[in-house]
Every structure is written in C-alpha cells, then in structure tokens.
MIMARNU-929653 format. One record per residue (C-alpha): y, x, z. Coordinates in pm, whole numbers, plus 32768, in hexadecimal, padded with zeros to 4 digits. Layout:
N
YXZ/...
END
This chain:
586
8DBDDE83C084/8D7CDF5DC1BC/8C41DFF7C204/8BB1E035C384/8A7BE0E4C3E7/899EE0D0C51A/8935E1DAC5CE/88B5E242C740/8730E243C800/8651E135C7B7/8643E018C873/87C8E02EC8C0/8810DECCC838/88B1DF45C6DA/880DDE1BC616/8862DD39C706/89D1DD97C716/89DEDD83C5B7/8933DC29C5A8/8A62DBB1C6BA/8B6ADC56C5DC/8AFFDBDBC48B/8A09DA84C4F9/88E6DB01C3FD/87DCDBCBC45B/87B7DD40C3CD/8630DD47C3FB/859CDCB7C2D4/842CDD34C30B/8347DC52C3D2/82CADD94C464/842EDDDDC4F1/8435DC7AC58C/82F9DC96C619/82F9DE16C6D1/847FDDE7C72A/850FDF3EC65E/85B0DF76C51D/84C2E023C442/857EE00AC2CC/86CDE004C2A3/87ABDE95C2CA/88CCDDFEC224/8996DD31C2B2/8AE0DC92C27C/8C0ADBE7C2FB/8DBBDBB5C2CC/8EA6DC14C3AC/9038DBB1C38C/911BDCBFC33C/900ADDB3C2BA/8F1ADCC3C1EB/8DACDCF8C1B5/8CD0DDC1C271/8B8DDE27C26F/8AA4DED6C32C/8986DFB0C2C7/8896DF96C402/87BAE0F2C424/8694E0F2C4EF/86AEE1A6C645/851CE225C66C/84FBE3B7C652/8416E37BC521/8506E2D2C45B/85DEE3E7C45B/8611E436C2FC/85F7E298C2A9/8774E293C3B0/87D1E3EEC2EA/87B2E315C1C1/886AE1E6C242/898EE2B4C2CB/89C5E3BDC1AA/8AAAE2F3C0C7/8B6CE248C1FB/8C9EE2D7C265/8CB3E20DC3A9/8BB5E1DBC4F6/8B75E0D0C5F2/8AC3E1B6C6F8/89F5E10AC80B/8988E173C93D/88E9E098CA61/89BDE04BCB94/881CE068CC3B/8793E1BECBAF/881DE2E5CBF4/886DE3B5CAA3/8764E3CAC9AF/86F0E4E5C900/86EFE407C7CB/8863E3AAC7E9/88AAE547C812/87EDE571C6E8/889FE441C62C/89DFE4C6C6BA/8989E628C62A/893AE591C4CB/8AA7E4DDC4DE/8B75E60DC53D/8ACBE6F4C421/8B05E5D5C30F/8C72E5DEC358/8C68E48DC3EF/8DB1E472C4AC/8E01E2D8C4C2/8D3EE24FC5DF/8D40E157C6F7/8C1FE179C802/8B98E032C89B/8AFEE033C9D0/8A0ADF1EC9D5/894EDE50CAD7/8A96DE3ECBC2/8A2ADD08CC7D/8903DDA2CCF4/8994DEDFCDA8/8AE2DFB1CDF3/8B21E03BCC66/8C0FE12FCCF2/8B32E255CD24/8AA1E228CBDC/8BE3E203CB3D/8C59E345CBF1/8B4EE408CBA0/8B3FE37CCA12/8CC6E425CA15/8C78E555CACD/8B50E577C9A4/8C3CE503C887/8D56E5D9C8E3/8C83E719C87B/8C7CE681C724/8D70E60FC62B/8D49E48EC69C/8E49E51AC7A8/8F35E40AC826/8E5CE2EDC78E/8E84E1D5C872/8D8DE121C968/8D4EDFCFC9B1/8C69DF2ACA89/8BADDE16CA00/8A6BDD46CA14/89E1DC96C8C2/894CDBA1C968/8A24DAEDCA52/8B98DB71C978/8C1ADC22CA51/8D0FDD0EC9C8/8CCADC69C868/8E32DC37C828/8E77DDB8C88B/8D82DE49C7DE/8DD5DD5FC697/8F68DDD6C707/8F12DF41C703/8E2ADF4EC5C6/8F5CDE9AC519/9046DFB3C56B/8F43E0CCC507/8F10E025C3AD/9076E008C35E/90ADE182C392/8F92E1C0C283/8FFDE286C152/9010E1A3C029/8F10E26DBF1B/8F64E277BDB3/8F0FE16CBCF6/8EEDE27EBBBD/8E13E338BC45/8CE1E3A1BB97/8BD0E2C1BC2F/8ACAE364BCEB/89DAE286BD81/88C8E2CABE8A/87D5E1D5BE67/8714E17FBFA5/863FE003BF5E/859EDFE0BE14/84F2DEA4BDC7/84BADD92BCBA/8515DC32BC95/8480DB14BC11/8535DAE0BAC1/861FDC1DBADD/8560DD1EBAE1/85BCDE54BB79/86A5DE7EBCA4/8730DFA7BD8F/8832DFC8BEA3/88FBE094BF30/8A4AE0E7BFC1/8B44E149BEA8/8C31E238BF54/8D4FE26CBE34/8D76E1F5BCBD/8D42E0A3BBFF/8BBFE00EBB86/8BFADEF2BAA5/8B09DDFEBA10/8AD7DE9DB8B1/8AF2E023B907/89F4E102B8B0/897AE235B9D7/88A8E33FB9E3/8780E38CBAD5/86A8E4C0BAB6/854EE49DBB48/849FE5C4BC34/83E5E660BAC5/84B6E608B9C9/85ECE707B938/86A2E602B87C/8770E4CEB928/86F3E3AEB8C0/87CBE266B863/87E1E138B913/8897E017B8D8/895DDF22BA0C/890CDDD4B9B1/898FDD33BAE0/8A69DD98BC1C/8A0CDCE6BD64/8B1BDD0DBE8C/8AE6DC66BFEA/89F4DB70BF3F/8ADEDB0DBDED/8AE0DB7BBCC1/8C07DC59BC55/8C92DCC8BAF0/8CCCDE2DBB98/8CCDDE83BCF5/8DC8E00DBD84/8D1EE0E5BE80/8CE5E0C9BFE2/8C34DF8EBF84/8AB6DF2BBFB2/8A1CDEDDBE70/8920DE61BDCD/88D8DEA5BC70/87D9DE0EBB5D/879BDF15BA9B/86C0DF30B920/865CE015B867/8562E14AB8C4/857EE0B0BA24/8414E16ABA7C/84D9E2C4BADF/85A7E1DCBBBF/8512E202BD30/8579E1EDBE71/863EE34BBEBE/86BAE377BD38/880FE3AABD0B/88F0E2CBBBD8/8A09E391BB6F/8B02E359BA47/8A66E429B931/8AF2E57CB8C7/8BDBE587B9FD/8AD1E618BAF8/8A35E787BB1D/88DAE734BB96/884DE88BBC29/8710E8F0BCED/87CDEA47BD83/8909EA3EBE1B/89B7EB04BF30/8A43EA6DC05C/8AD5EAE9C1A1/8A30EA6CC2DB/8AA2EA15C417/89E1EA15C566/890DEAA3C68A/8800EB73C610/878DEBBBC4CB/86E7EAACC3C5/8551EAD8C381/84ECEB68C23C/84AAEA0FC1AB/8583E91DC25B/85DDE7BFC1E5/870EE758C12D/87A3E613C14D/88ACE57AC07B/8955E419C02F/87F6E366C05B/86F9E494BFCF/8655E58BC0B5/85A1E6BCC017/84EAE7DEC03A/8573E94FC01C/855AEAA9C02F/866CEB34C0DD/86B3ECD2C08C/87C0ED64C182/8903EDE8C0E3/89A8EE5FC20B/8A40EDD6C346/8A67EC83C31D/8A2FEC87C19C/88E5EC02C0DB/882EEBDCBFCB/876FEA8CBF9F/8680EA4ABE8E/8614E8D7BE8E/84CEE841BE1A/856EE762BD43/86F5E741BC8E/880EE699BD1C/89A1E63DBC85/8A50E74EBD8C/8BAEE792BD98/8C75E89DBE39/8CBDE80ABF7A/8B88E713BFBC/8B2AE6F0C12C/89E7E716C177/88ABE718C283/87B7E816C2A1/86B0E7B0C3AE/8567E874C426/84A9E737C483/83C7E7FCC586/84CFE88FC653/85C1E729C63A/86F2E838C5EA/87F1E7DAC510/88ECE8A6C43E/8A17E858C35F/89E3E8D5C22F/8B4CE8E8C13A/8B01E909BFB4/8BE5EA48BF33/8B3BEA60BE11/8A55E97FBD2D/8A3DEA57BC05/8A06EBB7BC9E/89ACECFDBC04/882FEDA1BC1A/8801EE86BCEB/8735EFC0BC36/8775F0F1BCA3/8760F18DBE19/889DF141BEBC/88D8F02ABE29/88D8EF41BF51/89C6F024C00C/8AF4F00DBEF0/8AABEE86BED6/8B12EE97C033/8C2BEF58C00F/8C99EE5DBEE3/8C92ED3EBFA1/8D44ED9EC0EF/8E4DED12C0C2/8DB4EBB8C02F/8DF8EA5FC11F/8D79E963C02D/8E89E92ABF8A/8E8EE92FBE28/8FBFEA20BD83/8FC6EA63BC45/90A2EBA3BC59/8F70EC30BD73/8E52EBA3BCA2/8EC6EC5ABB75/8EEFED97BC42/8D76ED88BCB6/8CE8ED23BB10/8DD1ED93BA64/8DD5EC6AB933/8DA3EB0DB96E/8D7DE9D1B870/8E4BE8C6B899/8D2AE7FDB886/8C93E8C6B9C5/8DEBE899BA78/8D7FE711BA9B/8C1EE753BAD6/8C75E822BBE8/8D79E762BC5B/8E9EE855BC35/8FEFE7EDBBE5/90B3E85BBACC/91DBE918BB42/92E6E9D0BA90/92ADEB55BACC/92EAECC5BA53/918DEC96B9A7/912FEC80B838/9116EB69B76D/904BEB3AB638/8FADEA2EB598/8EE4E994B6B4/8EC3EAB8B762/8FA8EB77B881/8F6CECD4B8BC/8FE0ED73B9FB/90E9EE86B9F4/8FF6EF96BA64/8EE9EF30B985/8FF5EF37B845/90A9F08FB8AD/8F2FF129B8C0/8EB6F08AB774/900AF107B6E4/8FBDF266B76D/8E50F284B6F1/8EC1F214B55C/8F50F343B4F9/8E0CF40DB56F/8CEFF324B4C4/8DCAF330B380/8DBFF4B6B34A/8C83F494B3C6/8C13F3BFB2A8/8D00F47BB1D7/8C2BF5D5B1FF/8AECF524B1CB/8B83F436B07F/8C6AF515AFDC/8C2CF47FAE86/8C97F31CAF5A/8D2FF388B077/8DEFF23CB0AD/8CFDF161B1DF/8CE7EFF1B1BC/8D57EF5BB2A0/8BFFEE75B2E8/8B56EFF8B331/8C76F03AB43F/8C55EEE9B4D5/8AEEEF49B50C/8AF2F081B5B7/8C05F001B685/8B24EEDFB705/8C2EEE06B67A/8BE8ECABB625/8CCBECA9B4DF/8D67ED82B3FA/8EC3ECD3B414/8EBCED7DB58A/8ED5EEDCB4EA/8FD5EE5BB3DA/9092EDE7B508/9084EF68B5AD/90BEF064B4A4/91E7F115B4E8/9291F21CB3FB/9211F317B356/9118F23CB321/9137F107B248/9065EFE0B19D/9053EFDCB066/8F5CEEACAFA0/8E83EE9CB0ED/8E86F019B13C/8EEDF0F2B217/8F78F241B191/9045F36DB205/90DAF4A9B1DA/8F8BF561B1AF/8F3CF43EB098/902CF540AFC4/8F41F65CAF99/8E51F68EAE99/8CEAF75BAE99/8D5DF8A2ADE0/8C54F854AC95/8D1AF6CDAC66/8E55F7A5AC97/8E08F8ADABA4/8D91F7BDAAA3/8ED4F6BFAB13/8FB9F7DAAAD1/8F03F80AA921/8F49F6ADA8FD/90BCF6BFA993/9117F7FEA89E/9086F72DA776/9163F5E7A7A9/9276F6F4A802/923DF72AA65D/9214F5BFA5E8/9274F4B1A70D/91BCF3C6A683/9084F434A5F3/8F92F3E4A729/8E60F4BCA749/8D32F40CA6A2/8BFBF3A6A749/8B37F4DAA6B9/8C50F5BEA744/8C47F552A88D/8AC5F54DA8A5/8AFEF6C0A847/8BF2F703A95C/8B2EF62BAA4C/8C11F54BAA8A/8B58F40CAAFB/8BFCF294AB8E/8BDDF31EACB9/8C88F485AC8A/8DA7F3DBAB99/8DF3F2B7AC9C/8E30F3BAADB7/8EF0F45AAC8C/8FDAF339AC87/8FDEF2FBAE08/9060F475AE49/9161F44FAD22/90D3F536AC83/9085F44EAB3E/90F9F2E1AAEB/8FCBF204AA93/9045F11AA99E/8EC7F073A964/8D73F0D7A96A/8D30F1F6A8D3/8EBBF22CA882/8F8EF341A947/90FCF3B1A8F1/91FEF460A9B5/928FF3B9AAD8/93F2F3E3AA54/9341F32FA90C/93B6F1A8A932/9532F255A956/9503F315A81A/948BF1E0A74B/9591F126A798/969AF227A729/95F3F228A5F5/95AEF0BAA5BC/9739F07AA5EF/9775F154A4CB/96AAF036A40D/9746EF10A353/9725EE15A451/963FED28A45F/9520EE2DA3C0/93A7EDFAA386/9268EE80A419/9276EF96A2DE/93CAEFDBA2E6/9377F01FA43A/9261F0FFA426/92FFF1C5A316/941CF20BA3D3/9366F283A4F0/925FF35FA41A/9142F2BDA481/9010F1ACA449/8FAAF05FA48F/8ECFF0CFA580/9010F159A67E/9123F066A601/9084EF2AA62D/9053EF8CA7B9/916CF03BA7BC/927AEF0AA753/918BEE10A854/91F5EEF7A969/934EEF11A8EE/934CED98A8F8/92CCED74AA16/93F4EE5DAAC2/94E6ED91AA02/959CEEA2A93C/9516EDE3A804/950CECA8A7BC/93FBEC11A6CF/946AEADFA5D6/93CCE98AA532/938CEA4DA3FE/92EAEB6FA49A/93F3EC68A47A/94B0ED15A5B8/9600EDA0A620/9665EE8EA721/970BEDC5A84B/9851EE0CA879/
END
C-alpha cells in the first residue's frame, strides 16, 4: 500500500480531487457536507496498475485546523499539494508548504485545480517558484479540474510515478503507531487509526500506549487488523490501519502513540537542533506523527535546544519534527539529536551541551554516541535507535564502553585502591561492588573488565602492590608468630595466643594476603612455605597413611592436621581414599 496526503489553502478543491481520483468521498461528517471544508481528517482509497493500492489521507485546508493537517501529514512520506488555478497563493498553502519542507517531505506532485475555469499557468508558475525554495523542488505540475476531468489521467500518471519512487520501509521495524481517530463499534469495541509508517501489526500482537499521567506503558492487545476496508491477518507499514484493540483501551485516545513494548525510549526532555528564521517562543508547540504538544524550549546555543514536553513520547535519534508558535503562524524544523540527554546542573552547562553536539546531524552513530555518554546498554542502543556496529569500543556483557571512558576508568583504579588501602589497612583489598560505585558504574564486571597490572582481582577484589604492607603493631606481632613456627612448623598459634598478640580475622587475613602467613582455616596460621614442608614429610610415610600417622609425623594436633590435609587435597598434592586414608600424589 501507498499512502498520499492532502495539503494546500482551504477551499482549493483537495476533497474534491480526491473524490475524482478515488470515486468515494473523504468527508464523512455531515457538518463537512453541509459548510463545504474538510474539518477532520478523510480516508480514502483506490488501485492503480503497476503500483497497487493507494490511499489518501485528506487534511483539512482551514488555518484552524492546523495541527488536525499536522496530524494527517506526520506519518506520510508523500504530498498531493493543491493550489487553485483562481486564487492567487494562499497564506495557508505557504504555511502547509512550510510544515512539508520541515517534516522532510520530499515526494510530491502539485495539482493545480479548477483549470476549466481560468488560465492555471500563473498559478502553476508561481506554486514552482514557491516550491523550489523548499525541498518539494522539481515536483511536477499538472493542471487539472475535479470536476469536469480534465487532466485526471495526468495527474493519476504523475502520482503513479511519485509512488513508485517511494522507499519500501521495513517490514521489521518496531511498530510505532500515531493514532489520530479513536472510536467504538457496535459489537467490537474499541477502534483507532492511523497511518503505520514502518513495521508489521498483526491480529494477535500485544502494544504498548502510555497515557499523559501514567509512568508505566500499559498493554494492549490487536484483536483485529482492518486495511482499505478488509480484514487482514497482519498488515507492513506505509499502510492505513485500523485496529480493534482490548484490553486497558481507556489510556487509548486520540494523539497516543502504540509502540512495540520494550523497544521505545519514551522521554519528556530531549535535545534537538532547529532549523529556521527567527528564534522559537519559550513554549512553542511540538508536533509529531499525529500528536502536537506543549513545551518549554531552553536555548543551547545557535541552532541547538532544549525541549521539555508536557507529556512523554517514543523519540529516536533522528525523528523529524515541528515546532510551531501558533500566534506568530512560524514554523521551524525541529531534528531529534538526542532523546535521552544529560541534566543540566551546574552553570555552564548549556554552553558544553552545545559544544557536544556540534557536530550532531541526526544521525544516529554509535562510535559518536558513545563519545558524547560514554557507556551505552544494548538495550538503549534499540530504544534509541542506534545501530550496532563493530568498533574500537569495549564490550562487556550488555554493555559497550567507549575507549575514552575505559582508558580514564583504567587510570583512576590504581588511585581509589591505595586510597582505600590507607584508610583499610587491616583489608586493604576494595570490592569490586565499592569501586563500581564511586565510579558511577552500573556493574562491577565493568571494573573487572579494566584493572590493569599491578593491580589484580582476586575473589571479587581489587588489590595491589600497597595491599603488601602491614600496620607496624600486625607486623610486629606477625613477625612472634613467624619465629615460633620457624621452631615447630606445625604447631599453629592457639586462639589464646593470638588474642594476646592481637591478632584478629581481620589482622591474620591481611596476614595471608601480604604473604606474610598462610591461613590454612579459621583460626589456623602456618608458614607460607608450610604445605611444601608437609609434603616432604608425608612422602617419608608408608604410603597410603592415616589421619594419625599423619599428624604424628608432622608434630602436631587434630586441630591443624585435619585443615591442613583438606587444603592439601584440595591443591591435589594428596590424594584422599574410600577408606579414609591419603597418599602423596605423585
């Protein structure tokens, strides 16, 4: 399917040019019939050869239905603008013309109507000396009159040719619908419309819509797909559509957006970069796909802004967008940078945002938008719509880090640890969950990722060469405990004796950590040449030998062998048996 909106002054003959194209008329409201103007928006429909279906979204022309023909022409990527061969040029169809260019409307043929009742060229030259000034430039003009045919066949010749050089959208896409009728039928239930510019809706899906209070999307589910009056299975973007929706269907309203859930950022601040004469009012309108909104716009610099909406909309990097100052009738474009941007706190803060984004165009990199955050989420890559791209970046997990942001992170480590090892000398080791945090990191397996030597991870900490040095009163009472092993190996302090020295958990684990001591168990220090030494001994055993032969050999007790042959175990120099006894691998 193709879709074609109206636009141009009111009273140009747009309905009426649709109703010869198509044979249906787009005014459904008996108050449209009876005044003569389009007042809501109109569908209608019709199939050409070669290019197939087309329909037509018919926008009213009337200055104050400006933001209902915003909402009609949003989604559309293509225009049937029409100007009167018996008025002179309207400010209405500048102002139309205007809303077109900014959108990034580019696929347009202008129809000069009412050709049987005067000379259309004047009109038609001054409709291309107006649309060459935009970026409709080179759209052809034809002369025609919707009431007697005239120029029918070239107008239907010319909108054939501009349909088959549309883009073809991705049917993948994720869906992000605008809606702009919302009504209920007899024995249905709830239905909305709108003009599905990209992705699949299929009978059966479930979408998201997240009403002007609420935080939270809320579910809905597509129980039918209407298409050009039939019902469809699915129906791929640009289409029309119709959809019967249940559900929480009350936060559905005219001007909410369905999206596919978890694949949308919906924000109420972004920064965009404006283009036009002037500069916007403090609290402009924004209009997008079918919504228009309220903001507060805060000047970055040059042609860079801040917007803060009234309410949250799915943006992506690269979204095209209105803003409007109703009481002046100005216009300017207004191109999303960023969605998701940072607050601004301190003084000077606006100025570097500018600076950030200079060199920003809309387009979504994922090499620049690392450069400007620093991390980004896989998850926030779709949300944003940024594409995955291979990259001198860091990878891990979910999350890529940006070269700049590792090589700093990667700088700062070795500071915050003998910082934390001054402060903690008892446990001068620093999880890596307390890094994470004063890094502003959002994991700890970031940091595991960016220690470099001398420091290294050891069970989920981060330790280095200052780990190695002891308070002088553990060292002291480290060193009586070394000389007495020195004299029996294997006869471990008691718990009395090191509750005299003062030699707590904490002071004996940084004991073992600087190699000072080897803790074999709670409680249990020998030499850290010790496990060596037992094994010499234990090969002068008749192999295999018993927990007592054991312990004799070694001059000790339970309380140190039992430990001591687990550890020994567990290092694989012995081996433990079915019958409980050991030997001394080989």
């Amino acid at each position: 399917m193709h879709v074609i909106a109206t636009a141009g002054h009111v009273d140009h003959g747009k309905s009426t040019l649709v109703e010869a194209l198509t044979g249906a008329d787009p005014d459904r409201l008996a108050e449209e019939r009876r005044r003569g103007l389009t007042i809501e928006l109109g569908y209608c429909w019709t199939s050409w050869p070669d290019v197939g279906e087309v329909a037509f979204v018919d926008v009213p022309g009337h200055e104050r239905f400006l933001t209902t023909m915003l909402a009609g022409v949003g989604p559309v990527p293509a225009v049937l603008f029409v100007v009167a061969a018996d008025d002179p040029w309207m400010p209405q169809a500048a102002e139309h013309l205007a809303a077109l260019d900014a959108l990034g409307v580019r696929h347009a043929v202008i129809a000069v109507t009412r050709a049987d009742l005067t000379d259309p060229g004047p009109a038609a030259a001054q409709a291309t000396a107006e649309i060459a000034r935009t970026g409709l430039a080179g759209a052809r003009v034809v002369a025609v009159s919707g009431h007697t045919g005239m120029g029918l066949d070239d107008l239907r010749s010319a909108l054939v040719t501009m349909v088959a050089e549309l883009p073809d959208p991705d049917p993948d896409a994720d869906v992000r619908l605008w809606v702009d009728r919302r009504f209920t039928v007899r024995g249905a239930g709830t239905v909305v419309t709108g003009t599905l510019p990209a992705g699949t809706v299929r009978v059966g899906d479930t979408l998201v819509v997240r009403n002007t209070l609420a935080v939270d999307d809320t579910p809905v589910r597509v129980r039918g797909v209407q298409a050009l009056g039939s019902d469809e299975t699915a129906v791929s973007g640009v289409a029309r559509v119709a959809l019967n929706l249940s559900g929480r269907v009350d936060d559905v309203v005219r001007g909410s957006v369905l999206v596919t859930p978890g694949a949308w950022h919906h924000t109420s601040v972004v920064d965009v970069r404006i283009t036009g004469t002037d500069r916007p009012p403090l609290a402009p309108v924004l209009h997008i796909g079918a919504v228009d909104v309220a903001v507060r716009c805060r000047p970055l610099g040059d042609d860079l802004v801040r917007l803060t909406l009234d309410r949250a909309l799915p943006l992506r990097i690269g979204d095209r967008a209105l803003l409007r100052d109703p009481g002046r009738r100005m216009i300017w474009r207004a191109d999303v940078l960023d969605p998701d941007p940072p607050r601004l706190r301190r003084r000077g803060a606006a100025t570097r945002r500018a600076r950030q984004l200079a060199g920003a165009d809309g387009t979504a990199r994922l090499t620049d938008e690392l450069g400007r955050r620093g991390l980004l989420h896989r998850e926030q890559l779709r949300r944003l719509g940024i594409p995955e791209e291979a990259g001198d970046h860091l990878a891990v997990g979910p999350w890529l880090v940006a070269p700049a942001l590792a090589r700093a992170v990667a700088d700062r480590l070795p500071a915050l640890v003998q910082q934390h090892a001054r402060a903690h000398p008892l446990d001068p080791a620093v999880p890596l969950t307390v890094l994470a945090s004063q890094l502003r990191l959002p994991t700890p397996d970031l940091v595991r990722e960016l220690v470099r030597l001398p420091l290294r991870v050891v069970g989920g900490r981060v330790s280095g060469p200052a780990t190695e040095v002891l308070p002088s009163k553990v060292r002291t009472a480290v060193d009586v405990v070394r000389r007495d092993l020195l004299a029996a190996p294997f006869v471990a302090p008691t718990a009395d004796r090191l509750r005299e020295l003062g030699l707590d958990d904490r002071a004996l684990g940084a004991a073992d950590r600087s190699g000072q001591l080897w803790r074999v168990g709670p409680g249990i220090v020998l030499l850290p040449d010790a496990a060596d030494a037992a094994v010499a001994r234990l090969r002068e055993l008749e192999q295999p030998f018993t927990t007592s032969a054991a312990r004799e050999r070694l001059g000790t007790t339970r309380r140190v062998v039992l430990p001591l042959l687990d550890q020994l175990d567990r290092a694989g120099r012995t081996r433990r048996l079915a019958d409980d006894r050991r030997e001394v691998a080989r």
